[in-house]
C-alpha positions in Angstrom: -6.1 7.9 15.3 -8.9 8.9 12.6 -9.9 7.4 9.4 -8.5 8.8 6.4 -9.8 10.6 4.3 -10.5 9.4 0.6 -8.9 12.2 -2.4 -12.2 12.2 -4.2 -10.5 13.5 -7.5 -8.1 10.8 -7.7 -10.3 8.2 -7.0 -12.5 9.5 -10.5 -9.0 9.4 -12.8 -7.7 6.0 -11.0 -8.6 2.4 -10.5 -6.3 0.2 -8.6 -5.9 -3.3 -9.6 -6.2 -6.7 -7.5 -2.3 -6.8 -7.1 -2.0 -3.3 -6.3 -0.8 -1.6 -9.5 -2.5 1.8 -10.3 -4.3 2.0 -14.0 -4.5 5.6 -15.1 -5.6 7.9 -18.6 -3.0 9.2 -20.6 -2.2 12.7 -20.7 -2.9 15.0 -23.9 -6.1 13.3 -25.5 -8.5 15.6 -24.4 -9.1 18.0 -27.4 -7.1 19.4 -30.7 -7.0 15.8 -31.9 -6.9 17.6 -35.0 -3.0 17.6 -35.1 -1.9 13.9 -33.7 -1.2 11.3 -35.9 -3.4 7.7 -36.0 -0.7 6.1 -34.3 -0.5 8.8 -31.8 -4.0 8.7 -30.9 -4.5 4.8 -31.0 -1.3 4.9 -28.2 -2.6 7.9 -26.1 -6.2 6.0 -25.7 -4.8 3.0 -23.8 -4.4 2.8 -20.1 -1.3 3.2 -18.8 0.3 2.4 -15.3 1.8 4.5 -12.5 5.5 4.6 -12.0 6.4 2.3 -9.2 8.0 4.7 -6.9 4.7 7.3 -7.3 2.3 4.2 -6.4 2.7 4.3 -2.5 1.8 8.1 -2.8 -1.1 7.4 -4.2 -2.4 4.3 -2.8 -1.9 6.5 0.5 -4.3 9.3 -0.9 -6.3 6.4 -1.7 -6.8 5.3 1.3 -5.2 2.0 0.8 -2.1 2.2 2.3 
């Protein structure tokens, strides 16, 4: 069977930690920051994880499953 191949694009927005958990951006903090509140903005740049059941998905387009 052959390798598989790598998605590219998700490996840019994703980095998966040592136990296997997914660390991803937050949606909506791109631009017309204008408009969100402090709070808003302070929450939206942390990391957040991937939903458990969306994981194997994307460890698989990883690669790593």
């Amino acid at each position: 069977m052959p390798k598989l191949k790598t998605n590219k694009g998700l490996a840019k927005r994703v980095k998966v930690s040592s136990n296997g958990k997914i660390k991803r951006r937050k949606a909506f903090a791109g631009h017309l920051m204008s408009g969100k509140t402090g709070d808003r903005k302070r929450r939206l740049k942390r990391t957040a994880l991937v939903s458990k059941g969306f994981t194997r998905t994307l460890l698989r387009a990883l690669g790593k499953a």
